[in-house]
C-alpha positions as CSV (number, residue, x, y, z in Angstrom):
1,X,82.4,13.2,98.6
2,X,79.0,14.5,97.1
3,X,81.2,17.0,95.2
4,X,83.3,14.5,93.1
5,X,82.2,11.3,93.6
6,X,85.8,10.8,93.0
7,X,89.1,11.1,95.2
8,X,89.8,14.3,96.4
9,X,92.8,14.0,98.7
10,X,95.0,12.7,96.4
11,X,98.7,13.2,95.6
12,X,100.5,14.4,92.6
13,X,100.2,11.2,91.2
14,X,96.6,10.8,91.8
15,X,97.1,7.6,93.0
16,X,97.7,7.2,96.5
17,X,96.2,9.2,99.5
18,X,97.6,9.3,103.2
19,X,97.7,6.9,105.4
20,X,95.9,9.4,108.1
21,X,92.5,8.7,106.2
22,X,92.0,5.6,107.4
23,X,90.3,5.7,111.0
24,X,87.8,8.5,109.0
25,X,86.5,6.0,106.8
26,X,86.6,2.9,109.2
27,X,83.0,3.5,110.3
28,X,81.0,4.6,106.9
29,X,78.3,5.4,109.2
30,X,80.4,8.3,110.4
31,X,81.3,9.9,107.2
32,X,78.0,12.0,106.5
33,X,78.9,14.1,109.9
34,X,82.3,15.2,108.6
35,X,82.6,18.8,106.3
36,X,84.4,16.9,103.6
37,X,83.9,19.7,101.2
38,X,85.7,22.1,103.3
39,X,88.3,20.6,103.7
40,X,88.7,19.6,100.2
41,X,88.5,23.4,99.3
42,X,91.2,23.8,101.7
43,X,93.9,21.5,100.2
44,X,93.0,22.9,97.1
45,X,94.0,26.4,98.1
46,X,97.2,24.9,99.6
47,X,97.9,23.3,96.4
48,X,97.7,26.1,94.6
49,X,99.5,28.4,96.9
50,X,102.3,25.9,96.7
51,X,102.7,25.6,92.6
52,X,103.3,29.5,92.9
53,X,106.8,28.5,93.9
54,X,109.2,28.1,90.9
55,X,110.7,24.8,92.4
56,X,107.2,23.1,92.2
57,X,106.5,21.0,88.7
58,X,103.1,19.3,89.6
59,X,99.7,20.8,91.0
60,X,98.1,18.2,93.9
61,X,94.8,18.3,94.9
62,X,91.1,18.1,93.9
63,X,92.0,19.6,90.4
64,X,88.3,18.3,89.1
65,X,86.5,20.7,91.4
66,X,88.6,23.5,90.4
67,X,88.4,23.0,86.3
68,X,84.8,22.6,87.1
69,X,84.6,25.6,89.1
70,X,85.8,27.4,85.7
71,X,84.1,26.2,83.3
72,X,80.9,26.8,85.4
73,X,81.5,30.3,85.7
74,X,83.5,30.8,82.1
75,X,81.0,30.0,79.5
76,X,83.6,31.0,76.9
77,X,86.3,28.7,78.4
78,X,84.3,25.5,78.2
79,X,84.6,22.3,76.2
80,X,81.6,21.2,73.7
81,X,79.9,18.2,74.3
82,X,79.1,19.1,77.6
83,X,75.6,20.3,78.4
84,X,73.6,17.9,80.2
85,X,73.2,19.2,83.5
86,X,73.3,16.1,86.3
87,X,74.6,15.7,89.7
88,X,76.9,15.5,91.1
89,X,77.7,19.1,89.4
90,X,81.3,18.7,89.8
91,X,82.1,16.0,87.7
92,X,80.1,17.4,84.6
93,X,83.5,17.7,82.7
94,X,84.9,15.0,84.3
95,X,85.9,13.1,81.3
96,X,87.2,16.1,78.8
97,X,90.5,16.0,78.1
98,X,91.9,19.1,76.2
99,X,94.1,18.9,73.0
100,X,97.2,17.6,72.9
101,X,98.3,20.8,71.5
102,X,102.1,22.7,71.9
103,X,102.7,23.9,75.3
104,X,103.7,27.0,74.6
105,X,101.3,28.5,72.2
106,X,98.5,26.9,74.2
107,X,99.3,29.2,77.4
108,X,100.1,32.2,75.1
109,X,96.7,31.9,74.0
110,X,94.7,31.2,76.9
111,X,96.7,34.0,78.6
112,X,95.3,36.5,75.4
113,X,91.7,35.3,76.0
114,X,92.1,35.7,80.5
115,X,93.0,39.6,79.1
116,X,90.2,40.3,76.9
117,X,87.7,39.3,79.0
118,X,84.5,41.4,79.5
119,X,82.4,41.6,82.8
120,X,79.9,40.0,80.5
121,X,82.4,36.9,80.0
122,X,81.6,36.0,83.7
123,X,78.7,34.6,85.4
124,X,78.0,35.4,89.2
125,X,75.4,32.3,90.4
126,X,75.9,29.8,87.5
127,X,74.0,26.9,90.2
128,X,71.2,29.2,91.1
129,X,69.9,28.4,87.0
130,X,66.5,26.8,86.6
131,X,68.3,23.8,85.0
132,X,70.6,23.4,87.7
133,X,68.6,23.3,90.6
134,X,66.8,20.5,89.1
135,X,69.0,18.4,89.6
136,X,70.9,18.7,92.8
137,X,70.5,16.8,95.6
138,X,68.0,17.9,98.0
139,X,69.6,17.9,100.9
140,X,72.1,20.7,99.3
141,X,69.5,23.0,99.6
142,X,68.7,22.9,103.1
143,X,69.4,26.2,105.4
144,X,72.1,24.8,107.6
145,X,74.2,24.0,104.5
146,X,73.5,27.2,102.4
147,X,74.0,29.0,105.4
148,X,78.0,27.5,106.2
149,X,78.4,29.1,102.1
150,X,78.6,32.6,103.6
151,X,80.6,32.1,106.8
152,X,83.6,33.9,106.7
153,X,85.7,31.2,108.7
154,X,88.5,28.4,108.5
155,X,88.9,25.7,106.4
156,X,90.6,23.0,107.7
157,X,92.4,20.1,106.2
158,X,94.3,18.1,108.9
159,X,97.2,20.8,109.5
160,X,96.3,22.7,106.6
161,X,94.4,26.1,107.7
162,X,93.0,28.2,105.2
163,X,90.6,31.7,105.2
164,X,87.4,31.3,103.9
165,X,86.9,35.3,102.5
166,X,83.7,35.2,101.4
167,X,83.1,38.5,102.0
168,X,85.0,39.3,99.5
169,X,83.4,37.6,96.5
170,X,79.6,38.6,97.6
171,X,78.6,38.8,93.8
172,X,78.8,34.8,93.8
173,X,76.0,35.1,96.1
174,X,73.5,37.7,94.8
175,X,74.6,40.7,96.6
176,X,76.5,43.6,95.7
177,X,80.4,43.6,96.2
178,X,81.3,46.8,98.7
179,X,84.5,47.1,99.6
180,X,85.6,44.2,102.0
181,X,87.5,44.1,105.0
182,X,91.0,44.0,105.2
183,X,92.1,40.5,104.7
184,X,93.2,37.8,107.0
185,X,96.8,37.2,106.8
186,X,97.6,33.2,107.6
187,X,101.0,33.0,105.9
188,X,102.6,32.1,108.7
189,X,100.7,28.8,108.8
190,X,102.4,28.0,105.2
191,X,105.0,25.9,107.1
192,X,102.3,23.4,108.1
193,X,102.6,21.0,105.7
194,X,102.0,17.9,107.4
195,X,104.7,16.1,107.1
196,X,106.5,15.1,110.5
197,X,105.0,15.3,113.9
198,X,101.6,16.7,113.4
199,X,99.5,14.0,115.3
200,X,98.6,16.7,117.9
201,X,97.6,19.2,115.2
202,X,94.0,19.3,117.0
203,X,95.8,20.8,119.7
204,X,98.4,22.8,118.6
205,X,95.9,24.4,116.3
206,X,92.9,24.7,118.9
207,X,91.9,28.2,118.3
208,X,91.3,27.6,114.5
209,X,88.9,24.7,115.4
210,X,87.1,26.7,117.5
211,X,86.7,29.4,115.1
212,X,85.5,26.5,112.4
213,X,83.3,25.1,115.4
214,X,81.8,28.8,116.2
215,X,81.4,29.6,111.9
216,X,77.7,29.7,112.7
217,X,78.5,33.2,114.7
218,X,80.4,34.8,111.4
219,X,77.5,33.9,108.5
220,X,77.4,37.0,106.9
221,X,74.0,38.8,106.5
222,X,72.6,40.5,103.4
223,X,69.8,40.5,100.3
224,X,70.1,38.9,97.0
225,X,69.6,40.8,94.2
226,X,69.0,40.8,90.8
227,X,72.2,42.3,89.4
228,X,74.8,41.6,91.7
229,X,78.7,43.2,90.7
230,X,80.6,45.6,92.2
231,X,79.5,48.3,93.7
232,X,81.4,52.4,92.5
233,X,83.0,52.2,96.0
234,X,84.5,49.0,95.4
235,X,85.7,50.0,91.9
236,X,86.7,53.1,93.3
């Protein structure tokens, strides 16, 4: 919730959210103890596994986070208008709309720019800026959260699992990206969807919430530098 401020389960309509919610918000004393922003990072990935498929119209999820998440780390890609840094961080393009422009050349051209971009074009640790630390919330800052940023664990959204490979994107937090392990494969949980019987999903997916509620045992360990990319090897 201290990502948004806004809803982040949603459906494709961005109007409704499931029924399930309800007994995690009955006690508001109780909410600070969830990880909401895993799990919203979790239907996200879902949600944009699913639009892969050529039967699917509409993109569900947290769709805020992830248009902030590029414009963050795109400085070419962003909207003008938009530079006062406050928190939450998430929802400092909350109100752009793009142009109402044709369809068609719109993705041709954003497709032309995605090709031409330079290693320059990107930025590594767009929150670790003078500017931005400024303003977030305190509490962000503290060891036990910035240490769950480099587990390499689950994500977990009801029966939605997904991998959290952090190991592979080490650049986004100041270290130099070797060549990562082989990743996790979890296609098989694409069936889960939710829908149904999936009241026992605590149960029937026990071992993944043990992994989650073991992460602290897979933080990963390395320096920050000043430079962080790839490394040759990984280029190799």
């Amino acid at each position: 919730m201290m990502l948004l401020s806004t809803q982040l389960f949603g459906d494709k309509s961005g109007t409704r959210l499931h029924i399930r919610w309800l007994s995690y918000v009955a006690k508001l004393e109780d909410m600070g103890h969830y990880s909401w922003g895993s799990a919203a990072l979790s239907w996200l990935y879902r949600c944009m596994c699913r639009v892969a498929n050529r039967n699917i119209v509409k993109l569900a999820g947290p769709l805020q986070l992830l248009q902030s998440w590029i414009f963050w780390r795109f400085p070419g890609f962003r909207a003008d208008g938009f530079d006062v840094f406050h928190w939450p961080l998430g929802s400092r393009w909350g109100g752009y709309q793009p142009s109402l422009s044709d369809k068609g050349p719109r993705v041709a051209n954003w497709r032309l720019r995605i090709d031409l971009l330079q290693p320059g074009d990107f930025l590594w640790m767009p929150y670790s800026l003078v500017k931005v630390v400024q303003v977030v919330h305190p509490e962000i800052l503290e060891a036990c959260h910035m240490t769950l940023w480099r587990a390499a664990t689950v994500l977990i959204y009801f029966v939605v699992i997904e991998w959290h490979p952090v190991d592979q994107v080490l650049p986004q937090f100041g270290e130099v990206q070797g060549r990562p392990r082989a990743a996790l494969n979890t296609d098989f949980l694409m069936s889960n969807d939710g829908r149904g019987g999936d009241r026992s999903f605590s149960l029937t997916l026990q071992s993944w919430h043990i992994h989650w509620a073991n992460r602290s045992q897979h933080v990963l360990q390395f320096d920050i530098v000043l430079d962080p990319g790839p490394s040759h090897e990984y280029l190799d």
